[in-house]
LUMKOLMI-477885 format. One line per 8 residues: number of its first residue (from 1); their letters; for each residue z, x, y of N, C-alpha, C. Coordinates in pm, 1 decimal, padded with zeros to 6 digits. Each point is the difference from the previous one (the first is absolute). Layout:
% residues N
NUM = A = Z/X/Y/Z/X/Y/Z/X/Y | ...
//
This chain:
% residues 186
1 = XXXXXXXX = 03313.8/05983.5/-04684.7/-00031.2/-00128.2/00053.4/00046.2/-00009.7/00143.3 | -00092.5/-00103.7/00082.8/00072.0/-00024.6/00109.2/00021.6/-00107.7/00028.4 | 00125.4/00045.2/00070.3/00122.6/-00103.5/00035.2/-00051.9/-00082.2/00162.2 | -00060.6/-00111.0/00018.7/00016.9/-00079.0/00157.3/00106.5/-00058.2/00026.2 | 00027.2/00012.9/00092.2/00163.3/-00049.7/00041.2/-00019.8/-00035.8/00191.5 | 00060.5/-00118.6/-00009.3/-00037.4/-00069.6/00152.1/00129.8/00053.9/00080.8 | -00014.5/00032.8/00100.1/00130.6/00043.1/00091.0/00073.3/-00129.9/00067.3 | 00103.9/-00038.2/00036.0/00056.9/-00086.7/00057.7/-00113.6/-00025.1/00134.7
9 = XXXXXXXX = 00022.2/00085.2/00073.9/-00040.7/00013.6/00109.0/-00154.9/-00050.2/00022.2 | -00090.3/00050.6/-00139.8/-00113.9/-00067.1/00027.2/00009.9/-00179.5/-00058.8 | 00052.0/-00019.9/-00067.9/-00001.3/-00145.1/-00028.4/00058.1/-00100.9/00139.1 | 00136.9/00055.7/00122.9/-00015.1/-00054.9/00039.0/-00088.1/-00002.6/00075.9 | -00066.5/00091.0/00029.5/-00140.4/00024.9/00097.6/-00079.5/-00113.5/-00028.1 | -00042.7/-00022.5/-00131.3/-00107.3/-00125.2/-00102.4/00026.5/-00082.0/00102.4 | 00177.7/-00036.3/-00070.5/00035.8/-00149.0/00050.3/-00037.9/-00011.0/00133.6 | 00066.8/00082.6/00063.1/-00043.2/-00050.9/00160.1/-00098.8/-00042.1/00038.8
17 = XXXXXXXX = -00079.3/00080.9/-00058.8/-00155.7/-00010.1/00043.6/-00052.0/-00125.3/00010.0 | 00016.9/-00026.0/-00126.9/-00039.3/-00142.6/-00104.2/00102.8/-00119.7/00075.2 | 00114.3/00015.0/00096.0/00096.5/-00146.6/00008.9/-00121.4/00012.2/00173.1 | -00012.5/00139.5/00041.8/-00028.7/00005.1/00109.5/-00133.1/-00106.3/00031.7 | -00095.4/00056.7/-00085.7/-00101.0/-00082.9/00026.4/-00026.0/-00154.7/00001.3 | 00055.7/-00027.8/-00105.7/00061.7/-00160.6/-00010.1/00032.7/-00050.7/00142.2 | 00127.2/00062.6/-00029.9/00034.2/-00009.6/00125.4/-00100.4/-00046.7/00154.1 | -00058.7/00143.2/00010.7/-00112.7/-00081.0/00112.3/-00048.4/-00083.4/-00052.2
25 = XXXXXXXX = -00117.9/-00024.5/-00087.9/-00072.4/-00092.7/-00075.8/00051.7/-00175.7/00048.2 | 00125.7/00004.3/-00047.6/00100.3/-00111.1/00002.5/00022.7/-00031.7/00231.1 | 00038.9/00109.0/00028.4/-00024.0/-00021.1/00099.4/-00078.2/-00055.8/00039.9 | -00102.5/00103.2/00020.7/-00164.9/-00064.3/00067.2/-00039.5/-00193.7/-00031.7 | -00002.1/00007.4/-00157.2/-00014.1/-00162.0/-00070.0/00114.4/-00045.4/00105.9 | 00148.0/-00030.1/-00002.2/00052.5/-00072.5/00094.5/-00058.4/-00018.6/00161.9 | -00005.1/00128.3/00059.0/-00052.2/-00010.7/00146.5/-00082.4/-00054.8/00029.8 | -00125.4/-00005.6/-00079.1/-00128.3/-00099.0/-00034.5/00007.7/-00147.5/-00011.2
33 = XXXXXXXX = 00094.1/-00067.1/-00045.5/00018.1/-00122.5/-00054.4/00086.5/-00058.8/00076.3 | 00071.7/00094.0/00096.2/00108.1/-00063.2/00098.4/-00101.2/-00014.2/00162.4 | -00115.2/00110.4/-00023.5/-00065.1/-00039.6/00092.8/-00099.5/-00077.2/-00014.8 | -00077.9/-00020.9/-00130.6/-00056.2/-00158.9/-00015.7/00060.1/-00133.4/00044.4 | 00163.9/-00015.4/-00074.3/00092.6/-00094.8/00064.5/-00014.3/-00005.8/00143.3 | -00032.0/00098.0/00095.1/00063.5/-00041.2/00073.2/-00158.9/-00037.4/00079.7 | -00095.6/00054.0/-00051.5/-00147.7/-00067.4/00058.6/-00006.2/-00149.3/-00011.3 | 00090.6/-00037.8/-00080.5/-00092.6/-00158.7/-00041.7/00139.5/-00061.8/00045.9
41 = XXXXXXXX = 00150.2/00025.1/00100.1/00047.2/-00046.0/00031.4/-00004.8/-00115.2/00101.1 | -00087.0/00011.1/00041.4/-00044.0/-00087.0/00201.2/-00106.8/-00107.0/-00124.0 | -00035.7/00028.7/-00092.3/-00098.7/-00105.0/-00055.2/-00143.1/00013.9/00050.4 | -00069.9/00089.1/00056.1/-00103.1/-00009.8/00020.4/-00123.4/-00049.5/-00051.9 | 00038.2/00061.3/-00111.9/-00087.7/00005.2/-00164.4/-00034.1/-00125.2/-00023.2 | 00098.4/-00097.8/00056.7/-00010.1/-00122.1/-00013.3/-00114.8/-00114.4/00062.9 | 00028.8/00066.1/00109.3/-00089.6/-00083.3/00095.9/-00083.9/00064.9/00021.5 | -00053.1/00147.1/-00042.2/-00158.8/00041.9/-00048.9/-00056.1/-00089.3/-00095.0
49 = XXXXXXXX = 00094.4/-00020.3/-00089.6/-00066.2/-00077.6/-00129.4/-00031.4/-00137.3/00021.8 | 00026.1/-00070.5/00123.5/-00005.5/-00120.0/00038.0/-00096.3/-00038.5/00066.2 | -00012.6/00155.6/00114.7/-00093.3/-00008.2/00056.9/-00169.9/00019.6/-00041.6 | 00017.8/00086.4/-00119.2/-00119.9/00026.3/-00070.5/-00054.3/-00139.2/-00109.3 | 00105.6/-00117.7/00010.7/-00082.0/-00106.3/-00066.7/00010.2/-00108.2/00085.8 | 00001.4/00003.9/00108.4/-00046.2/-00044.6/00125.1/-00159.0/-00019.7/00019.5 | -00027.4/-00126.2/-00004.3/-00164.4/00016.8/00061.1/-00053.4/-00015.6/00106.3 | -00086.9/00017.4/00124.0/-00012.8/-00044.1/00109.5/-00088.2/-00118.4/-00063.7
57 = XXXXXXXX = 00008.2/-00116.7/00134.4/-00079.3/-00123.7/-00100.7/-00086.5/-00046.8/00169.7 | -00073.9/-00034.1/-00037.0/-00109.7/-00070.5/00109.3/-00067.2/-00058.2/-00039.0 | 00064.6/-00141.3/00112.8/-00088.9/-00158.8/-00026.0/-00100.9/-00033.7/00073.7 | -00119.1/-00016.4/00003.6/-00129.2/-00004.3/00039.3/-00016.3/-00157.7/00039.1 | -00008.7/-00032.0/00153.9/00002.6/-00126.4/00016.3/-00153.2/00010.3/00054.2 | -00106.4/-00101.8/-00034.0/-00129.7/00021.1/00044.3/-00061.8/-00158.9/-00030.9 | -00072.3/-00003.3/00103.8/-00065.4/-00221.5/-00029.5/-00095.3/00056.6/-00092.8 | 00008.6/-00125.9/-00139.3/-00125.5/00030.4/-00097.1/-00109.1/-00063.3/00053.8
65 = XXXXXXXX = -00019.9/-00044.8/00105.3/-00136.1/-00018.9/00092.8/00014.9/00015.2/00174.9 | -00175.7/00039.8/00062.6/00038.7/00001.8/00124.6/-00140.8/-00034.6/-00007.1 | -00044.4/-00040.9/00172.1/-00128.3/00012.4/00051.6/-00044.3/00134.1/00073.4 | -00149.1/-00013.0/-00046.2/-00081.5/00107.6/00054.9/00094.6/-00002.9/00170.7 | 00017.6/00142.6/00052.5/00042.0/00025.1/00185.9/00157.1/-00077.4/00004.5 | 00068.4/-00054.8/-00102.5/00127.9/-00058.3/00018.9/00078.1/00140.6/00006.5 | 00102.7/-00023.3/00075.3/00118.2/00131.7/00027.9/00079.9/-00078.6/-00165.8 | 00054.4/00132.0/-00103.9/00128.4/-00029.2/-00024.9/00056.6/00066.2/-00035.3
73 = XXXXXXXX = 00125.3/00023.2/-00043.1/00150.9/00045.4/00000.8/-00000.8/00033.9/-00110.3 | 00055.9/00133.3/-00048.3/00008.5/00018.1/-00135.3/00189.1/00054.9/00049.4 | 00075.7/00012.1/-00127.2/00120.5/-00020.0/-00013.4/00036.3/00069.9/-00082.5 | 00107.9/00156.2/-00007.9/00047.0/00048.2/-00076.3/00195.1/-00019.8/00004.5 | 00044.4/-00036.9/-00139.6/00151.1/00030.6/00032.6/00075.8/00139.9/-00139.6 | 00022.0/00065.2/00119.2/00093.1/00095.1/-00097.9/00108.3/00048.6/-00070.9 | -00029.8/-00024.1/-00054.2/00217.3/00062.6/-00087.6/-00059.4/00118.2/-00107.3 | 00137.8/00026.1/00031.6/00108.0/00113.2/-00102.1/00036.0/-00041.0/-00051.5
81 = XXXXXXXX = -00000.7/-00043.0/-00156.0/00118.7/-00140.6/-00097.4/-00002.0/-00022.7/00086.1 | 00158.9/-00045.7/00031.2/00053.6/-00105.1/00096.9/-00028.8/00039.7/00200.5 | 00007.3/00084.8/-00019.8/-00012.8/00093.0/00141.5/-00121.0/-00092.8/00068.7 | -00013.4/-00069.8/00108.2/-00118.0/00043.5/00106.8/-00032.5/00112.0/00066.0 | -00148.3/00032.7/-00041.4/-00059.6/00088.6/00096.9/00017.8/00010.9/00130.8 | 00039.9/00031.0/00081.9/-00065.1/-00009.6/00181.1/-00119.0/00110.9/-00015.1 | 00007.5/00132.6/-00066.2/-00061.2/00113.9/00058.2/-00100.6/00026.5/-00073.8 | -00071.9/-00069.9/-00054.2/-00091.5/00002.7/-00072.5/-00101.2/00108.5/00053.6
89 = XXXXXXXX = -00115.2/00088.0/-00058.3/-00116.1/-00009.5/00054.8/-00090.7/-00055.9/-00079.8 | -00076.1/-00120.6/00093.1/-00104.6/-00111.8/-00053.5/-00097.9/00018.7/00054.0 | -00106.0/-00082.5/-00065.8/-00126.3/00022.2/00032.0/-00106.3/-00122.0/-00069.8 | -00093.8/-00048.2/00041.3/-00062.8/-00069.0/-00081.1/-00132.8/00028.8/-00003.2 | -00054.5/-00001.2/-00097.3/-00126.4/00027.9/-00050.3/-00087.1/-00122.8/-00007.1 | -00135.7/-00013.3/00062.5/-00086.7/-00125.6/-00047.9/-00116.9/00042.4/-00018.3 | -00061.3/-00018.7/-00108.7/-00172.4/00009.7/-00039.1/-00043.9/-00135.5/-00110.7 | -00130.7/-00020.0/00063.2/-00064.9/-00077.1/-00038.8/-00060.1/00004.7/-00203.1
97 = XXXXXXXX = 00041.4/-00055.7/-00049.3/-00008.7/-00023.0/-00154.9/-00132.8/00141.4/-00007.9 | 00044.3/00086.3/-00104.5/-00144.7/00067.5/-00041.1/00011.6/00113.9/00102.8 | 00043.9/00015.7/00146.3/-00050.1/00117.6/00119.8/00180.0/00026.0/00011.8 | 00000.4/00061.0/-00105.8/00178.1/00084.9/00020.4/-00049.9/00099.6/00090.7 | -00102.1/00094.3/-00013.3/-00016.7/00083.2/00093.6/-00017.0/-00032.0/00173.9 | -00037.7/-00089.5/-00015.7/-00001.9/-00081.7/00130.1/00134.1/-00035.7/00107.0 | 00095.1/-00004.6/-00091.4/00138.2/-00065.0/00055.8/00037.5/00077.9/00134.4 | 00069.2/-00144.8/00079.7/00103.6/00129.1/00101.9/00112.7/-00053.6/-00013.3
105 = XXXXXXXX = 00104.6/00082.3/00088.6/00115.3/-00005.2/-00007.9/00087.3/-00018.0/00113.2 | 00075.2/-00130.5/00021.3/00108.2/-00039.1/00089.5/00135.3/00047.9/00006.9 | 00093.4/00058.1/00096.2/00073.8/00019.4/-00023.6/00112.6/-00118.3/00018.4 | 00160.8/-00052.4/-00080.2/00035.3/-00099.6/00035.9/00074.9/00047.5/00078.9 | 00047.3/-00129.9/00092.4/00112.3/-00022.5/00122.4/00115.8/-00033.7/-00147.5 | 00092.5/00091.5/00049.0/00140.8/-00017.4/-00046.7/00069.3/-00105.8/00108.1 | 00025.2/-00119.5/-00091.8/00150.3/-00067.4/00059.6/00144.5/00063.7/-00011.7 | -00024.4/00117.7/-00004.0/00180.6/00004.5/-00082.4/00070.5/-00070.0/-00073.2
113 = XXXXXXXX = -00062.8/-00107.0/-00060.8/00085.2/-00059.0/-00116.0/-00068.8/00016.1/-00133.8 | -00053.2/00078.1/00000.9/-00091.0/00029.9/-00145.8/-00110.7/-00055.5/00003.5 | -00055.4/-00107.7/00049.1/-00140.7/-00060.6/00039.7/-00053.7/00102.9/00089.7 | -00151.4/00014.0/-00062.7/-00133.2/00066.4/00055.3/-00080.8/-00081.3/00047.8 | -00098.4/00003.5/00057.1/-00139.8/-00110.2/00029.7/-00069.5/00101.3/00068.6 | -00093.0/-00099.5/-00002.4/-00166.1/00067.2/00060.0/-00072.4/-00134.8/00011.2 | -00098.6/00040.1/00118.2/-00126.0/-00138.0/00016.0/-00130.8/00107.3/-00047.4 | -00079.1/-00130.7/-00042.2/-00170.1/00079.4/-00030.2/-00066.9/-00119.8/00047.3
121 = XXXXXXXX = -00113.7/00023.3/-00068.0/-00126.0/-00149.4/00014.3/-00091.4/00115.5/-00090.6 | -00083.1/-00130.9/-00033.9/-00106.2/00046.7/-00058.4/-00121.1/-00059.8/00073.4 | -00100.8/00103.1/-00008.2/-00145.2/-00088.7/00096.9/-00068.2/-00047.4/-00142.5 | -00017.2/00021.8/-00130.0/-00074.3/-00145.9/-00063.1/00082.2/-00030.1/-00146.2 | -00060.9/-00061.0/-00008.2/00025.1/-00068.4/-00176.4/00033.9/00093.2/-00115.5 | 00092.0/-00002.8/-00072.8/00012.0/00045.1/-00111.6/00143.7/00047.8/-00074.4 | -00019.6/00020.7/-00036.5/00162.7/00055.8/-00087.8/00056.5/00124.7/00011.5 | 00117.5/00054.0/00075.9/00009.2/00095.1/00041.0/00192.0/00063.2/-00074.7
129 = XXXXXXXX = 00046.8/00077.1/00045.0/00061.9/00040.3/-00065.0/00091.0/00094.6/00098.2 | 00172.1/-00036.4/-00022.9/00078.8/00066.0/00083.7/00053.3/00028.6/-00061.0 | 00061.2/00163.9/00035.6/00095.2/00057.9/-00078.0/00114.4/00078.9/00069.0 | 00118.1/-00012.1/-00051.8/00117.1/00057.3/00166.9/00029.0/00077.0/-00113.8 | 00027.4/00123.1/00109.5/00047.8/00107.4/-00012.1/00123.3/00063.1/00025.9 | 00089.2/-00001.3/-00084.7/00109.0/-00010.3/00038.3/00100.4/00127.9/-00039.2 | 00063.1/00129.3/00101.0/00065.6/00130.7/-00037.4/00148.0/-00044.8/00019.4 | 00096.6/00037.7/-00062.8/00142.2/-00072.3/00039.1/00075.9/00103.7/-00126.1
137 = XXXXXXXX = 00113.1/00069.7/00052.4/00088.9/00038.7/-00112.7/-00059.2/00087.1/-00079.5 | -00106.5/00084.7/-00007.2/-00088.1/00088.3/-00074.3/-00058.5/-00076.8/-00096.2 | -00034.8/-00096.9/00019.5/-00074.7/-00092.1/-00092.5/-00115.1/-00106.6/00070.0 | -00100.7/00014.6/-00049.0/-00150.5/-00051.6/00048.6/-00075.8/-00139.4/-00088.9 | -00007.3/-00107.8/00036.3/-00051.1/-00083.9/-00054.3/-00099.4/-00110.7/00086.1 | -00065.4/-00048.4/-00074.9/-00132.1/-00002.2/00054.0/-00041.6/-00184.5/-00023.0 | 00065.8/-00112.8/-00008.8/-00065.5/-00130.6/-00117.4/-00119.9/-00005.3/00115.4 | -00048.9/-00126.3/-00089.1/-00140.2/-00013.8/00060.3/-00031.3/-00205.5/-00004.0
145 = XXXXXXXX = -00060.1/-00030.5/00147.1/-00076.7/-00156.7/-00045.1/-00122.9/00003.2/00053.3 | -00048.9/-00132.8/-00039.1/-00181.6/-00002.2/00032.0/00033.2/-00103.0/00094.2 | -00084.3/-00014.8/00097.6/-00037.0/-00128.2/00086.8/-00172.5/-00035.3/-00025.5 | 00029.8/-00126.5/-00010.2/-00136.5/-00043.2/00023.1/-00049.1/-00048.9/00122.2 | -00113.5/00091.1/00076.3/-00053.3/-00060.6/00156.4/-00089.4/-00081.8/-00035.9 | -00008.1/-00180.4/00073.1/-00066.1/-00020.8/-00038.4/-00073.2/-00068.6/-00122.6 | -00115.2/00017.7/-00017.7/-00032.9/-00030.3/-00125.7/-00012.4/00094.2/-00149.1 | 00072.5/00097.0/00061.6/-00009.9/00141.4/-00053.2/-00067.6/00073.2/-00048.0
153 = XXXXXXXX = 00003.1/00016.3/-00122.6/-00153.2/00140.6/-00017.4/-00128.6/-00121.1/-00023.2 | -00110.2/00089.2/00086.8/-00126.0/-00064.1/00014.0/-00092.4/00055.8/-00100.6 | -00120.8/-00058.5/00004.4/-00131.6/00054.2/-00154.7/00005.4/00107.3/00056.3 | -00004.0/00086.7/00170.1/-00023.2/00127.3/00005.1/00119.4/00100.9/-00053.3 | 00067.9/-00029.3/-00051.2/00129.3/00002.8/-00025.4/00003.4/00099.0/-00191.9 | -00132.6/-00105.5/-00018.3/00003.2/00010.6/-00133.1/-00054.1/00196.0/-00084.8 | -00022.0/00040.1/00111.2/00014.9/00185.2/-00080.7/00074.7/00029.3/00005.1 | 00158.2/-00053.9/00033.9/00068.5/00034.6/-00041.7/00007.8/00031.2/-00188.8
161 = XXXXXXXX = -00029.5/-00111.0/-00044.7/00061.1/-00008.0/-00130.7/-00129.0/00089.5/-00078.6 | -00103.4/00011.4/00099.7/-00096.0/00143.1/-00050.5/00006.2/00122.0/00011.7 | 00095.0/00022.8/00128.6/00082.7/00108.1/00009.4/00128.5/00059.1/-00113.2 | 00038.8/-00097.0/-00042.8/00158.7/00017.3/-00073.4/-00046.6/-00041.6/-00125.1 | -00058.8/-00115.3/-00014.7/-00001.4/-00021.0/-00174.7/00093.4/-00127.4/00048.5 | 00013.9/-00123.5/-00157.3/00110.5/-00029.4/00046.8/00107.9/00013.7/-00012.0 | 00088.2/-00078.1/00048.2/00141.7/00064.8/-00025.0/00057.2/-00021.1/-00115.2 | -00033.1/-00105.4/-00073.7/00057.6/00008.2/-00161.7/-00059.7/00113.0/-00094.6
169 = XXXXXXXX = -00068.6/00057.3/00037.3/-00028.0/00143.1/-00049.7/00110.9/00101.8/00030.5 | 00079.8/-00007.1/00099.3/00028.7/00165.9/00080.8/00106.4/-00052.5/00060.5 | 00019.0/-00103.3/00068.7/00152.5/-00023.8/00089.4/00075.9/-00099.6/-00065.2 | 00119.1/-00014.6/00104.2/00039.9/-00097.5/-00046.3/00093.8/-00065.7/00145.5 | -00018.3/-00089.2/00003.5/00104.0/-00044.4/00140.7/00107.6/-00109.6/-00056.3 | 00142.8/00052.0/00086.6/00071.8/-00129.4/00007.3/00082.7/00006.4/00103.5 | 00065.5/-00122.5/00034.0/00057.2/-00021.6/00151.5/00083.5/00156.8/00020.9 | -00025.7/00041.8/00101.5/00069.2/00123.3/00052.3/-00050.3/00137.9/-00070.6
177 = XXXXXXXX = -00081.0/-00036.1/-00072.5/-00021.0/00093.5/-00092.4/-00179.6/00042.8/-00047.1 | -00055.9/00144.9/00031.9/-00122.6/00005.7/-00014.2/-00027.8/00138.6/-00072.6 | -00063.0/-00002.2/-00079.9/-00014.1/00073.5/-00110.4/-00113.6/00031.1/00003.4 | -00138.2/00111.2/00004.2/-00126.2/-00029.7/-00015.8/-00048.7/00132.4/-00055.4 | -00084.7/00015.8/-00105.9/-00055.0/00091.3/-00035.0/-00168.1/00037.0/00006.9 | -00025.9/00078.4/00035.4/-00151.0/00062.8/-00028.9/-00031.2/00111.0/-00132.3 | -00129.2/-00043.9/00005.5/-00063.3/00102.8/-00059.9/-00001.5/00124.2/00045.9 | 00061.3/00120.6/-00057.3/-00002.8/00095.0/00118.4/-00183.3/00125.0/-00019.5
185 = XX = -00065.8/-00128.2/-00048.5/-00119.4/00094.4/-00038.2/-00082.6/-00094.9/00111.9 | 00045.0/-00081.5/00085.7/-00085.5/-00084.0/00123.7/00013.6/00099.7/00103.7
//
């Protein structure tokens, strides 16, 4: 028969081996966790997380009527939550109800106090539609109002709603807010 028999010498070899690795193991896990501690010491983490439920917000000041060739003033104010904008980049958008493709685009005069503006006119009648454009803080938002020139949309007016369908089919509008869908087989 044979006899196995462990030598001193190799068992403590085992042990070592075996406290050794731990050993690092245990290391490494500490060095790791003392340098996490010390990432989230200054609090950063914090005010990422603050900053990411942060919204940029833009208030759309616009007359719900004007006359055909009248100059007027449209009005943006900006914040950060609580923050005013100064450095916005703004912009306002105007097209006539139905001719989005049509629209142009103003750029606003910054007051430095978070207020934007712009002048337009319109040469005739109808219901038209401004929309500011607003870049601030890596965040882009857009509300929207209608003005009515005038007496606003006229009978020539009326392919529009032969163009689109109407809108209780496909859109939906509410203050600041425009929603619109097509058929994408038109």
């Amino acid at each position: 028969m044979y006899e196995i028999f462990f030598l001193p010498l190799k068992e403590d070899f085992i042990m070592k081996q075996l406290f050794g690795k731990k050993f690092i193991v245990l290391f490494a896990v500490l060095a790791l966790l003392s340098l996490a501690a010390c990432g989230n010491a200054n609090g950063d983490d914090a005010t990422n997380d603050d900053e990411a439920l942060t919204v940029l917000e833009a208030k759309l000041e616009a007359p719900e009527t004007a006359d055909a060739g009248e100059t007027i003033e449209v009005k943006g104010e900006v914040n950060f939550g609580d923050e005013v904008v100064k450095d916005a980049e703004v912009e306002f958008e105007f097209w006539e109800d139905g001719k989005k493709d049509d629209s142009y685009k103003i750029d606003a005069t910054n007051h430095e106090d978070g207020t934007y503006t712009a002048e337009t006119s319109f040469d005739h009648d109808g219901v038209f539609t401004v929309q500011i454009h607003v870049t601030a803080r890596d965040q882009h938002t857009m509300p929207l109002a209608n003005i009515t020139v005038g007496e606003g949309a006229t009978d020539g007016d009326a392919d529009h709603d032969g163009e689109h369908g109407d809108h209780g089919d496909h859109g939906s509008h509410a203050e600041g807010f425009n929603m619109h869908f097509m058929d994408p087989t038109m």
